[in-house]
C-alpha positions as CSV (number, residue, x, y, z in Angstrom):
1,X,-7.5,14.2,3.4
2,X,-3.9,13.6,5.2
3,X,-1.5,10.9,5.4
4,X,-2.4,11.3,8.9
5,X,-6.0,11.8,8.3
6,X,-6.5,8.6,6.6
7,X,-4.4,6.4,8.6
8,X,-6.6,7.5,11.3
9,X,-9.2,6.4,9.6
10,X,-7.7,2.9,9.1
11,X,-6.6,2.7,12.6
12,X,-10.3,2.9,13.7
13,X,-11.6,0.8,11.0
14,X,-9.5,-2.2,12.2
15,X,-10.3,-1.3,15.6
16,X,-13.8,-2.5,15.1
17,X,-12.6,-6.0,14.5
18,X,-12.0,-8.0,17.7
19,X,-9.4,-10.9,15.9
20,X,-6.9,-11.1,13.4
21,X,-9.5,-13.7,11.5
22,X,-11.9,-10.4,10.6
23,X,-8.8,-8.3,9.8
24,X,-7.7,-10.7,7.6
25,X,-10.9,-10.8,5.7
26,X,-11.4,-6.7,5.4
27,X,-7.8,-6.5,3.9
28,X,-9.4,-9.4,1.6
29,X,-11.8,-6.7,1.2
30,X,-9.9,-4.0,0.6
31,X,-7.7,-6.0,-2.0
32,X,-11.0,-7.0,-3.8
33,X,-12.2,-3.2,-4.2
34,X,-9.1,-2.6,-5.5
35,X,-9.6,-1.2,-9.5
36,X,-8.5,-3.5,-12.4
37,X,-4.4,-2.8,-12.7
38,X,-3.9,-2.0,-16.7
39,X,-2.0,-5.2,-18.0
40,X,0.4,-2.9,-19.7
41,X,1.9,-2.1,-16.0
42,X,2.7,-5.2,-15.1
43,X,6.1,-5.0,-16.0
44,X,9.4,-6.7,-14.6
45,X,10.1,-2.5,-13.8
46,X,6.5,-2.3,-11.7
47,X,7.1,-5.9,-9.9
48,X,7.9,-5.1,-6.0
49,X,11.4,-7.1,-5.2
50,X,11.8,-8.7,-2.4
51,X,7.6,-10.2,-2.2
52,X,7.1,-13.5,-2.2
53,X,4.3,-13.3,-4.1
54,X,3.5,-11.4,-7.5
55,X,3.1,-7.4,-6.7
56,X,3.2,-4.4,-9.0
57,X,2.5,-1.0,-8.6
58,X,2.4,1.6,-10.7
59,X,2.6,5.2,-10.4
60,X,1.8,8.1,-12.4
61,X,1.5,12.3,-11.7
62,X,-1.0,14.3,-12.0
63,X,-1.4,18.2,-10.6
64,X,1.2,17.4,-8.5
65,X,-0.1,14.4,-7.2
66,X,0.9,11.1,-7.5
67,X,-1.6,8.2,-8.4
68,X,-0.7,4.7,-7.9
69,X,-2.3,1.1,-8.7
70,X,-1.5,-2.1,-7.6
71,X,-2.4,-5.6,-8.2
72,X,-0.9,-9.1,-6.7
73,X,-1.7,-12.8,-7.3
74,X,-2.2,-13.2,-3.4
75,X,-5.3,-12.0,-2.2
76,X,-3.5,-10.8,1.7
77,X,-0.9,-8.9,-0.4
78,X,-3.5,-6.9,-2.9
79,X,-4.8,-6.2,0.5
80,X,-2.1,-4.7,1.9
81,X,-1.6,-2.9,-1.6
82,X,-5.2,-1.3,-1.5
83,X,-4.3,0.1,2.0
84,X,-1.5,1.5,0.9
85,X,-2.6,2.8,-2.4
86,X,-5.6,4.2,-0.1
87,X,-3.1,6.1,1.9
88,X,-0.5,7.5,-0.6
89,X,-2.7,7.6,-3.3
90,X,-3.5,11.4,-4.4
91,X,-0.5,12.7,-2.4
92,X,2.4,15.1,-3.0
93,X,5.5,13.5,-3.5
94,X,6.9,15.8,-0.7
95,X,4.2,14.5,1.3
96,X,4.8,10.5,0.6
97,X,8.4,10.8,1.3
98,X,8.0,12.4,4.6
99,X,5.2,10.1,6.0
100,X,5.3,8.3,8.6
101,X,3.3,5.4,8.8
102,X,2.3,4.5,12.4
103,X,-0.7,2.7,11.1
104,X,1.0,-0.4,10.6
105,X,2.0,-0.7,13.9
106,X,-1.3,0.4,15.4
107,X,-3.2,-1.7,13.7
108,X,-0.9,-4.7,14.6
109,X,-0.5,-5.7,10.7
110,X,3.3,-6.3,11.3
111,X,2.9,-8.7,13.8
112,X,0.5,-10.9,12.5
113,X,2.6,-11.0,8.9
114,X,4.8,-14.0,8.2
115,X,8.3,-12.9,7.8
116,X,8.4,-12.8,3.9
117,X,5.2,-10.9,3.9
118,X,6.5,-8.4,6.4
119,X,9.6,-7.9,3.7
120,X,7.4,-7.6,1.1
121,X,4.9,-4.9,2.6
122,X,8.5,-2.8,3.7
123,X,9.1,-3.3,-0.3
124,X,6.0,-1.8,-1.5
125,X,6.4,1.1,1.1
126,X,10.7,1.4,-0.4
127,X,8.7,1.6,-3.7
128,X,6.1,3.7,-3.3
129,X,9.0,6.2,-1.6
130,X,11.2,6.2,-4.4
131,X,8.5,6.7,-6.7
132,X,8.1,10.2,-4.5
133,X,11.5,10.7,-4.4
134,X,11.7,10.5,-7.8
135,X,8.8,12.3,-9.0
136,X,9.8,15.0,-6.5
137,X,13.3,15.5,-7.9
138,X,11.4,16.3,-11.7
């Protein structure tokens, strides 16, 4: 699938949810699917700057695709990690760093994010770029 594809796809998942109560609990969700990150990654290099909570992500290429994990100590925040690895996840680098990601907005996530949460989700997304940027440049 697409970026656009599967943000589609996360735009009518959220849709099905009435208030920001049930969002809150499917990124929960999300965050609790989300596979075991490899202790090894969670390095001072992988930890997102600028969270106010705990957040690393990892990424790693393969065919030409990037891979990433993620794993947080707040249970919102792996949330919003799993959508993102869910979207970027298996991706070109070309691909990642030309997204755009309407999603956010259309499922009203950055409006019902406290303002250091709302920092740290652009942080993860700055991450997750130059990790494209940088795989893309190789």
């Amino acid at each position: 699938m697409t970026i656009e594809e599967i943000q589609n796809q996360i735009v009518e998942e959220f849709s099905m949810y009435d208030d920001w109560m049930d969002k809150y609990a499917y990124l929960i969700e999300i965050g609790n699917g989300l596979e075991t990150m490899d202790e090894a990654h969670k390095t001072d290099d992988n930890l997102i700057k600028g969270c106010q909570s705990r957040v690393w992500f990892h990424a790693g290429l393969k065919d030409g695709k990037l891979y990433f994990e993620a794993d947080s100590d707040a249970i919102i925040t792996k949330g919003i990690a799993g959508l993102l690895i869910r979207v970027f996840s298996g991706q070109t680098p070309h691909d990642i760093v030309n997204a755009n990601l309407d999603f956010i907005d259309k499922i009203g996530l950055t409006q019902h994010l406290s303002p250091t949460r709302s920092n740290g989700l652009l942080s993860m997304i700055k991450q997750i770029k130059y990790y494209a940027l940088a795989y893309e440049a190789k």
